[in-house]
C-alpha positions as CSV (number, residue, x, y, z in Angstrom):
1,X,0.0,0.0,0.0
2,X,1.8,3.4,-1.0
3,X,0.8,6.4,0.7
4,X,1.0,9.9,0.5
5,X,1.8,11.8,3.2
6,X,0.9,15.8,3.5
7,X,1.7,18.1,6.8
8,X,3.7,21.2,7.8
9,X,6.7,19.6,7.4
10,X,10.0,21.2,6.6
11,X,9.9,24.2,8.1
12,X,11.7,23.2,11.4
13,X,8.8,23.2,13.4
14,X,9.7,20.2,16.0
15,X,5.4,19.1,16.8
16,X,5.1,18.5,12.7
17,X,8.6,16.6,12.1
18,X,7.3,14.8,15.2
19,X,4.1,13.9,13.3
20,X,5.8,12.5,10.5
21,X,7.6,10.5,12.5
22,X,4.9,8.8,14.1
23,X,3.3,8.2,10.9
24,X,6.5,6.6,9.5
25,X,6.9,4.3,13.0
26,X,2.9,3.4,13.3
27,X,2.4,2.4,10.1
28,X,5.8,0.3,8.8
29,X,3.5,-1.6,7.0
30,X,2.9,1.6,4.4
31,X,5.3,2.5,1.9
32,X,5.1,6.3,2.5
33,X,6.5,9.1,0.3
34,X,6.7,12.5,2.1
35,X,5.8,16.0,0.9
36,X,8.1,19.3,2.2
37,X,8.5,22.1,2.2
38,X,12.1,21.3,2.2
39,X,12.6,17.5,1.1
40,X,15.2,15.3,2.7
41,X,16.5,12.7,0.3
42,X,13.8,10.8,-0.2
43,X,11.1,13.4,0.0
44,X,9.0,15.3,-2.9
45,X,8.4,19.3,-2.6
46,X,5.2,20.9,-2.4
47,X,2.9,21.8,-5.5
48,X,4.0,25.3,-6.7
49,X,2.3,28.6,-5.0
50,X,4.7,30.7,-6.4
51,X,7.7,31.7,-8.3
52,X,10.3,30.2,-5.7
53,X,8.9,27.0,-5.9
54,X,8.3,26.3,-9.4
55,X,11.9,26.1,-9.8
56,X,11.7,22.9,-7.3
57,X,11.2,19.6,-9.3
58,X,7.3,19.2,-8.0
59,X,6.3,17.3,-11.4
60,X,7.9,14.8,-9.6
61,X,5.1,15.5,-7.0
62,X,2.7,14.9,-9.5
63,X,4.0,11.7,-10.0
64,X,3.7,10.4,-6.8
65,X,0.3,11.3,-6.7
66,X,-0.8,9.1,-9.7
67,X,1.5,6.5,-8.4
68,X,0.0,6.3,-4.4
69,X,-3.0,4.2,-3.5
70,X,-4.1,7.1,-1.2
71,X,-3.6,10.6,0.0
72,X,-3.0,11.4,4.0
73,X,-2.9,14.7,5.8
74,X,-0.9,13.8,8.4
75,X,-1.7,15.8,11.3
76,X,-1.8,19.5,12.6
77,X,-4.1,22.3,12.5
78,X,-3.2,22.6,8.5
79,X,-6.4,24.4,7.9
80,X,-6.6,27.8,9.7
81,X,-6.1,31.3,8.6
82,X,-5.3,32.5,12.0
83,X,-1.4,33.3,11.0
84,X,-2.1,33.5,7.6
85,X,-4.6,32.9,4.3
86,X,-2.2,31.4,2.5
87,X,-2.3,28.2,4.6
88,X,-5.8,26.9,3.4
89,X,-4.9,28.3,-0.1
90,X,-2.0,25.9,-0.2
91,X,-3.5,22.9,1.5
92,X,-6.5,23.3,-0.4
93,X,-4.8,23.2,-4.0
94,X,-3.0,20.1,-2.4
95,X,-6.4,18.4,-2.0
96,X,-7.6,19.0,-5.3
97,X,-5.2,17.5,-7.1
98,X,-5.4,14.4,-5.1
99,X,-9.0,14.0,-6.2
100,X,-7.8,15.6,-9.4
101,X,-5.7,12.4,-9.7
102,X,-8.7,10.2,-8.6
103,X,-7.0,9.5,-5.4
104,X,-9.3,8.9,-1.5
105,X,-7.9,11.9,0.6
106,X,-8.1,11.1,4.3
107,X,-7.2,13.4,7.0
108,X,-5.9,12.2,10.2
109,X,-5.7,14.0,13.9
110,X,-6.4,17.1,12.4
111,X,-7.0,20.4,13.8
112,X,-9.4,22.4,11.7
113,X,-9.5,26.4,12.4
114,X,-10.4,28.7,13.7
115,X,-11.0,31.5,11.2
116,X,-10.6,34.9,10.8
117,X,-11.8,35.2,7.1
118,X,-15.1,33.6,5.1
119,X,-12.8,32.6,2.5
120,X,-10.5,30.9,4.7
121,X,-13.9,28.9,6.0
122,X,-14.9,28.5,2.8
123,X,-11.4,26.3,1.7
124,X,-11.4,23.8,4.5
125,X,-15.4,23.2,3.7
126,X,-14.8,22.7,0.7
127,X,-11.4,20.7,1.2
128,X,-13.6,18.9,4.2
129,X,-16.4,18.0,1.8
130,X,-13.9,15.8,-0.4
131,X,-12.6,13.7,2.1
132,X,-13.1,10.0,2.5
133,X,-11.7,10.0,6.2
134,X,-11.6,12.7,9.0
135,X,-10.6,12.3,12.3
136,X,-9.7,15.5,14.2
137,X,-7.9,16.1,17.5
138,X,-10.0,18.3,19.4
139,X,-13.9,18.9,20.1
140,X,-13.8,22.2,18.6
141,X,-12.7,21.1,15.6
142,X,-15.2,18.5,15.5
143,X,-18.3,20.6,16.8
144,X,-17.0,23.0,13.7
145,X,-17.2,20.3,11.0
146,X,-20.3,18.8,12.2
147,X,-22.1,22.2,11.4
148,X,-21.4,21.8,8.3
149,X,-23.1,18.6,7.5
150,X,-20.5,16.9,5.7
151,X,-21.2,13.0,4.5
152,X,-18.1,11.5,6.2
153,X,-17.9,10.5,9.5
154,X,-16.1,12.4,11.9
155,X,-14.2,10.6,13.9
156,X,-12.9,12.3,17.4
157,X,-9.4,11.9,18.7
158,X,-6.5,13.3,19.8
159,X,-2.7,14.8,19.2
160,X,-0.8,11.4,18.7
161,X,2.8,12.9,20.0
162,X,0.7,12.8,23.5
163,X,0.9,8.5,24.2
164,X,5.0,9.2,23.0
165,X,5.5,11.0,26.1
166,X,6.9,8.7,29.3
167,X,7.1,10.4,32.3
168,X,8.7,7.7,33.6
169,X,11.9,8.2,31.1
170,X,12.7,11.4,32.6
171,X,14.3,11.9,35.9
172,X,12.7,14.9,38.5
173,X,14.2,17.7,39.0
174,X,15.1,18.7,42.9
175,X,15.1,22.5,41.8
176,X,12.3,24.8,41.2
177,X,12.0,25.1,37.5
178,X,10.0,27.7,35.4
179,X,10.0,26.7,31.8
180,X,8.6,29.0,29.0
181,X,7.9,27.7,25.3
182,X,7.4,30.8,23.0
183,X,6.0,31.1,19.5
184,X,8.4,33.0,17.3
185,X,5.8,35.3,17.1
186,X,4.7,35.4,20.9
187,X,2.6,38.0,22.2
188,X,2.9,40.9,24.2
189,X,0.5,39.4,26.9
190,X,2.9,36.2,26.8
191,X,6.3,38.3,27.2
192,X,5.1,40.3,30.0
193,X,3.2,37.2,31.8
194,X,6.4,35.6,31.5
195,X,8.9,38.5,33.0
196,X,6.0,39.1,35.7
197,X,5.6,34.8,36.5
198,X,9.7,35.3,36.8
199,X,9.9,38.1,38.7
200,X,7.7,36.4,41.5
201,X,7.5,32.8,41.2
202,X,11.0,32.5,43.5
203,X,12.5,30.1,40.7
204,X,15.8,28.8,40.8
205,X,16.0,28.4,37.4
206,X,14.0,29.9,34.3
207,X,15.0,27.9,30.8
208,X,13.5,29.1,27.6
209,X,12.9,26.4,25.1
210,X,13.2,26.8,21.7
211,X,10.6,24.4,19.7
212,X,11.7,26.1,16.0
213,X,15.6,27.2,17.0
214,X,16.8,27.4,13.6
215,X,14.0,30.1,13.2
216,X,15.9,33.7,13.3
217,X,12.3,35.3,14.1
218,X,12.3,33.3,17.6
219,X,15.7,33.4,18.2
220,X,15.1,36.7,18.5
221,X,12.3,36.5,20.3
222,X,13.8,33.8,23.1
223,X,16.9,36.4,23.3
224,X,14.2,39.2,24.4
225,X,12.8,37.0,26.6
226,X,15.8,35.7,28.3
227,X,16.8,39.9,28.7
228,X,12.8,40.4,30.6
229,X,13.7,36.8,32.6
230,X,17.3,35.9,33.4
231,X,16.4,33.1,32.1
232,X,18.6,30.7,29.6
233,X,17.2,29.8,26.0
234,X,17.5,26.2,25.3
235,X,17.6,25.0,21.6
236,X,15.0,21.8,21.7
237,X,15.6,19.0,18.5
238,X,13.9,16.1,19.5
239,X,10.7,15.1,21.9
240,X,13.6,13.4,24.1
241,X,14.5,16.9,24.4
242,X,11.3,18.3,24.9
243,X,10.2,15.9,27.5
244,X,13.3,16.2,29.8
245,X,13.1,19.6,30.1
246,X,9.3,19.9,30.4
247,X,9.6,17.2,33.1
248,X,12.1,19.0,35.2
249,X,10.2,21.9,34.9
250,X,7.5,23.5,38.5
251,X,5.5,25.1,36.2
252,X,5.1,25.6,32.4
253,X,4.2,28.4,30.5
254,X,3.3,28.2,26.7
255,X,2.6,29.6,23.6
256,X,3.1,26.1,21.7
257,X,0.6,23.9,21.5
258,X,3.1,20.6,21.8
259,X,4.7,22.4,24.7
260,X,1.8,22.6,26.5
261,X,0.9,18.9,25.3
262,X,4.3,17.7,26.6
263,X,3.3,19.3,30.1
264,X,-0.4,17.9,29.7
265,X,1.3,13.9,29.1
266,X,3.6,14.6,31.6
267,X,1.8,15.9,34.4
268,X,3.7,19.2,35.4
269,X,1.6,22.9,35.9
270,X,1.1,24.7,33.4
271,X,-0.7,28.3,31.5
272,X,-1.2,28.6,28.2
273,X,-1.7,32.1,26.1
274,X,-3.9,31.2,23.0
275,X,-3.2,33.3,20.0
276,X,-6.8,33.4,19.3
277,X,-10.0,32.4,21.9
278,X,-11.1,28.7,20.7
279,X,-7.6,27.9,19.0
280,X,-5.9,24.8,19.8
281,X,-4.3,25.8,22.6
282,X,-7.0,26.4,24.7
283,X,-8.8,23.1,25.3
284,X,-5.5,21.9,26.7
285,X,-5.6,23.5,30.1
286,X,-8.8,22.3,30.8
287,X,-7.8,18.1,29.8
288,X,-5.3,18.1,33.2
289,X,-7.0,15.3,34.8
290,X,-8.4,13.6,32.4
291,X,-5.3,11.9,30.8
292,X,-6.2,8.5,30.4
293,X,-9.4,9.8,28.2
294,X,-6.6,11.3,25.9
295,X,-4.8,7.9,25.2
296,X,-8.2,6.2,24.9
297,X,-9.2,9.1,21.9
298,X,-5.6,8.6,20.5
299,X,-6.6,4.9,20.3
300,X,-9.7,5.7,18.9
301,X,-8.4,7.9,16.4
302,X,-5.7,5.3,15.2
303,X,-7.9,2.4,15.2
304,X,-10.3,4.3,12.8
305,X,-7.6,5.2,10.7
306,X,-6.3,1.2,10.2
307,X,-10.2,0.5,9.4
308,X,-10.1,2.9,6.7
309,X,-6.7,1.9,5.4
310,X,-7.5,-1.8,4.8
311,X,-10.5,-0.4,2.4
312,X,-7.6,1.7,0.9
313,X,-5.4,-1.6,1.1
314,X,-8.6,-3.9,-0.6
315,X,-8.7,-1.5,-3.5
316,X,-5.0,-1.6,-4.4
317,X,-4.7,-5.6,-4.5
């Protein structure tokens, strides 16, 4: 069975390389080809959306489309405007030419809006309406696709890179740790929440971990905060990363929403500052507690997907 598999990835961002890895580990059984932003060997580039990337080979793209059995989007809240437009303009065009190419497009432990634009609606309907599988990874993102009375089930889960989090890996820390996960665009309200949580939480320590450090927009950021905090910026690569410092950590306080999952999965306090009321970040402060529901929807969400994939895998024998 050869699969397609479409996300955010590429752009340094550690929660969607951590997505592709758990597609690529869950499913050995697939023979997956991946589409980047910036390929790896092995890896096809995006569809064009402009000049820049017409000069990468994505006929080759188009290739792999006719050649797959099926077309995943693997994860993430792909479908939002609240950054930018752009985003649903892209993975839009990318879901048209799946069914273009005559090809089921399934979406998987998705996170759909919110939106700041009909238009930007109006693309993840639409993109929603040609799918032959949707699961999504948050209530509100199912509430919002039910009102729009599509014919495919809906299927609720949760973020998957929440059952790869063992707090049992990671060894406690004695000191009292304040740990602060920025966006590279963090707000105003998060930067001064941040100084004021520092100034009078009696920390020892105050690390600032950087979930996208080869980003030059938050390693600027993570220097200002570590000027407001005395704190020390700490580059994060890998969810080993992640989840030894988010489990040494007192309290967390994020801007990311797989910061904030680490701290969910691994029991520590923590605040979140949503970007936007009803974004994916804040549903997450109010699952502490309720844990073991969040493996049992992960379980739910992956054992829907298999279903689905042996249809996919009946058709192609």
């Amino acid at each position: 069975m050869r699969l397609l598999l479409i996300g955010n990835y590429g752009v340094g961002n550690l929660g969607d390389e951590a997505l592709k890895e758990y597609f690529l580990t869950t499913f050995p059984d697939v023979e997956w080809t991946v589409v980047s932003a910036r390929p790896a060997p092995g890896e096809y580039p995006r569809l064009p959306m402009g000049m820049r990337s017409f000069l990468l080979p994505w006929w080759r793209t188009l290739r792999a489309y006719r050649m797959c059995d099926a077309v995943i989007f693997g994860g993430g809240s792909l479908f939002t405007d609240t950054e930018s437009l752009f985003a649903c303009i892209l993975w839009y065009w990318h879901v048209c030419v799946g069914r273009l190419c005559g090809k089921p497009v399934y979406f998987a432990f998705q996170g759909i809006g919110p939106f700041r634009s009909r238009i930007g609606e109006w693309l993840a309907r639409r993109a929603a309406r040609m799918a032959s599988f949707f699961s999504v990874r948050d209530a509100s993102s199912r509430k919002r696709l039910d009102s729009w009375n599509l014919n495919t089930k809906v299927v609720l889960s949760f973020d998957p890179i929440f059952t790869l989090f063992d707090k049992h890996k990671y060894n406690d820390c004695s000191k009292k740790v304040f740990v602060i996960i920025p966006r590279f665009n963090a707000s105003a309200t998060f930067r001064n929440l941040a100084a004021e949580r520092a100034r009078s939480g009696g920390f020892d320590a105050v690390r600032i971990l950087s979930l996208q450090p080869e980003s030059a927009d938050e390693q600027r950021t993570c220097v200002q905060l570590a000027r407001a905090t005395g704190g020390m910026v700490v580059p994060i690569r890998s969810l080993d990363d992640l989840g030894s410092e988010v489990c040494a950590a007192t309290f967390v306080l994020a801007q990311r929403y797989h910061g904030a999952l680490a701290a969910l999965a691994l029991g520590r306090d923590f605040a979140v500052v949503p970007q936007r009321e009803g974004d994916k970040l804040s549903m997450l402060r109010e699952l502490q507690g309720y844990e073991e529901q969040c493996k049992r929807l992960v379980e739910n969400g992956e054992d829907a997907l298999r279903d689905a994939l042996q249809h996919v895998e009946e058709i192609a024998k």
